[in-house]
N, C-alpha and C positions, 0 to 999 in steps of 0.2 A: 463427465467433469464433476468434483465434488463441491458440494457446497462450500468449503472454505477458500480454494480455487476461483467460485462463481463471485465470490465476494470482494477477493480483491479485484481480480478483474475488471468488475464494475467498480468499484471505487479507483482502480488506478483508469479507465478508460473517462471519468467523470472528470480528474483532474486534467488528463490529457485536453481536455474538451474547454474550449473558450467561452461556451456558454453558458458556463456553470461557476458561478461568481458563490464568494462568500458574502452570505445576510441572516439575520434572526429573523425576521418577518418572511420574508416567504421561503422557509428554510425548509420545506416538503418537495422542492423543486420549481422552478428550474437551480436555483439557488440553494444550499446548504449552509449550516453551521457545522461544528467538530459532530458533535452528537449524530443528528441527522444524516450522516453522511455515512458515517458507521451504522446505523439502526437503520440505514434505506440498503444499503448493502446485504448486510444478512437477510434482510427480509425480503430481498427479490433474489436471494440464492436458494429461498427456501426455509429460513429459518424464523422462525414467525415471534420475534422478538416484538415488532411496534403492534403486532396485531397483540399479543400478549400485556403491553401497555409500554413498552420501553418510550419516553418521552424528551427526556433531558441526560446528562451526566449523573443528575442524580438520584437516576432509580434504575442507572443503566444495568448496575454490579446484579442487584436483585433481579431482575428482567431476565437478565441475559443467564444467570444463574439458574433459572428454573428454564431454560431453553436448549440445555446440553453444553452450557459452559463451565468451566470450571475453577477457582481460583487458583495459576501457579507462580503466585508472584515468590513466593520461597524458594521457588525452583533456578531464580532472574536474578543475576543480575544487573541491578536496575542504572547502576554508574554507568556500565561499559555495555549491556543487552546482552551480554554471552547468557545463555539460556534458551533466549527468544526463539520461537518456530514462525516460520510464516503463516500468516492470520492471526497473529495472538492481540488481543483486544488492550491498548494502553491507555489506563485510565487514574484520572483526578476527579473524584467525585464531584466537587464543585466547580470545579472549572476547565476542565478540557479531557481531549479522546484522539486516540489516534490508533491508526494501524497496522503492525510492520508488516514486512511482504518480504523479508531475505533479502540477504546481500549489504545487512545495516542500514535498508533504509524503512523510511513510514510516508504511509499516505497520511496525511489531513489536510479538513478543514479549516484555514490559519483565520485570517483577520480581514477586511475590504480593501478597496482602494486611499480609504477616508483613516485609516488607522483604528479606525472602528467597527464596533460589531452588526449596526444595523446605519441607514442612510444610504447606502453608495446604488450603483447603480448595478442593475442586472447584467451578470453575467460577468467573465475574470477579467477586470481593467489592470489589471497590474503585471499578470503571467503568473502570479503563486497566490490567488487567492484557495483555491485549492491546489495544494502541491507535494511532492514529492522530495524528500529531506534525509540528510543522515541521522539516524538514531541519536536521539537524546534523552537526556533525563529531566521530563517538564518540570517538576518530581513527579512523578506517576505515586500512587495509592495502591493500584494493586493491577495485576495480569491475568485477563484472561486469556483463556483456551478453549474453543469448540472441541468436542470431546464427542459428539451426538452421531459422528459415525464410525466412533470404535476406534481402537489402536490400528487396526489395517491400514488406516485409514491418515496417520501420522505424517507430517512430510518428513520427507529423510534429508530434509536439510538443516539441520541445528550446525550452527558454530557458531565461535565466540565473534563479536562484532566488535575486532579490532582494527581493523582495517577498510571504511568504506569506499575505496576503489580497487577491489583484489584486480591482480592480473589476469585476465578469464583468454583461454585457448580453445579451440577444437578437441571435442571428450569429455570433458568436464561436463561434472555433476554437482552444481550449489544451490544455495538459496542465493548466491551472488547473479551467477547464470538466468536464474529466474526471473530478480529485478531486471539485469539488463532486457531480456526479453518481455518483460512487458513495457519497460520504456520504448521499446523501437516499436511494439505491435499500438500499444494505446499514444503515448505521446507524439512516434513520429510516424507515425503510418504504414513501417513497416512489415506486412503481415504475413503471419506466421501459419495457413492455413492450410496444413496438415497435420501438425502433432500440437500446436498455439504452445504458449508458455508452460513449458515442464521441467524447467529446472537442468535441461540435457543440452549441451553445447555439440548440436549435430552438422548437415548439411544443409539443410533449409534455416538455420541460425547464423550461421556463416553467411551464407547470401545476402541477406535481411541487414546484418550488420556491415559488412563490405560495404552493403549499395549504401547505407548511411554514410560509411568512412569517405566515402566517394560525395557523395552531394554535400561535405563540411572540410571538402578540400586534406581530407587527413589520407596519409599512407593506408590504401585499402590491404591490409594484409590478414584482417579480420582477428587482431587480439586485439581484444578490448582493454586497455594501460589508460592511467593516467589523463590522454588528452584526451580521448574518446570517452572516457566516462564524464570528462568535465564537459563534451558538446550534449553528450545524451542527458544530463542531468537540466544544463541552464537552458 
C-alpha cells in the first residue's frame, strides 16, 4: 500500500469511528483538530511530517514542503477542485486543513458538539465532528501534493469535481469508486479484504455495496446513484 493510500485510509477510518470527537486540547488523540488529524495521518503512513515539527496550519506548508510535498495549487482549481488527486493536502494557513480522497470529496476535522473548537466532550457527539464532505472552497491558500514516491506512484484518478454523486457501475475505475469504497469499508463496515480501496469497481465491491443497499432498504442492484450515495454519506 502507499503511503498516500495509508493516509487517507487512516484519516477516513478516524472519521468513521465515534470515538474520535473534534478538540484543541487533547487533539494528539483520542480526539483531533483540522491539523492534527492531517499531520497524525501522514505520520503513521510513514511520512514523518510532526516528527519533522509540523504542529499547527501554520507551519504545516513549510513541514510538509521539506517532507516530499509539493505546492500545486496552480495546477487546482480551487472554485470547482478539477485538478485535485487523491491525497492532496487543502490548506489555510491560519485557519484550517483538510483532505480530498476522490470522488469530490474531503475528510476533516470540522468543529465539536458545542459549536466550538475546544470544551465538548470526548469522542464524535454530533456524527460530523470528524467527517466526510463534498469539496469546497474554505478559501484554501494553497495544495499540496506528496510527490516523495515518484510519478509511478500518481493515482490515476484525476477528474474535474463537478459532480459529487457520479453514477458508479461494475468496471469502473475513479477517484469516485474509491471514495465510495472507503465509506462502506471505514464508515459502514463493509470490508473489502482482498484488494481494500483501489479505485476499481470489481466483484468483492459489488458485494460490499449490495449488502449495504440491502441493510438501508435500497434496490440492491449494486449501482451506486443518487440515493445510495445520500445513505453512504449521512
Amino acid at each position: 500500500m502507499s503511503k498516500i493510500q495509508a493516509a487517507m485510509d487512516w484519516a477516513v477510518s478516524i472519521a468513521a469511528d465515534s470515538s474520535h470527537g473534534y478538540d484543541q486540547i487533547s487533539r494528539w488523540g483520542p480526539d483531533y483538530d483540522c491539523s492534527s488529524l492531517l499531520i497524525s495521518a501522514w505520520e503513521q503512513a510513514g511520512v514523518p511530517v510532526k516528527t519533522k515539527g509540523a504542529t499547527y496550519t501554520g507551519n504545516m506548508k513549510y513541514v510538509f514542503s521539506q517532507t516530499g510535498f509539493r505546492d500545486v495549487t496552480k495546477q487546482v482549481n480551487l472554485k470547482t477542485g478539477a485538478g485535485l488527486l487523491a491525497g492532496d493536502v487543502l490548506l489555510h494557513e491560519k485557519n484550517h486543513t483538510a483532505m480530498f480522497i476522490g470522488g469530490g470529496k474531503v475528510v476533516q476535522a470540522s468543529i465539536n458538539e458545542l459549536g466550538t473548537i475546544k470544551g465538548g466532550r470526548s469522542g464524535d457527539q454530533t456524527g460530523g465532528e470528524i467527517n466526510i464532505r463534498g469539496y469546497y472552497n474554505y478559501p484554501w491558500d494553497c495544495v499540496l501534493r506528496y510527490a516523495g514516491e515518484g510519478t509511478s506512484n500518481a493515482r490515476p484518478y484525476e477528474e474535474p469535481v463537478t459532480d459529487t454523486t457520479p453514477m458508479l457501475s461494475p468496471g469502473m475505475i475513479s477517484g469516485a469508486v474509491l471514495s465510495m469504497q472507503l465509506l462502506l469499508q471505514y464508515k459502514w463496515g463493509k470490508r473489502l479484504p482482498r484488494y481494500g480501496p483501489d479505485g476499481e469497481y470489481g466483484d468483492e465491491t459489488y458485494a460490499a455495496l449490495t449488502s449495504f443497499q440491502r441493510d438501508h432498504g435500497l434496490d440492491a442492484d449494486g449501482i451506486c446513484g443518487p440515493m445510495t450515495w445520500a445513505a453512504l454519506i449521512n
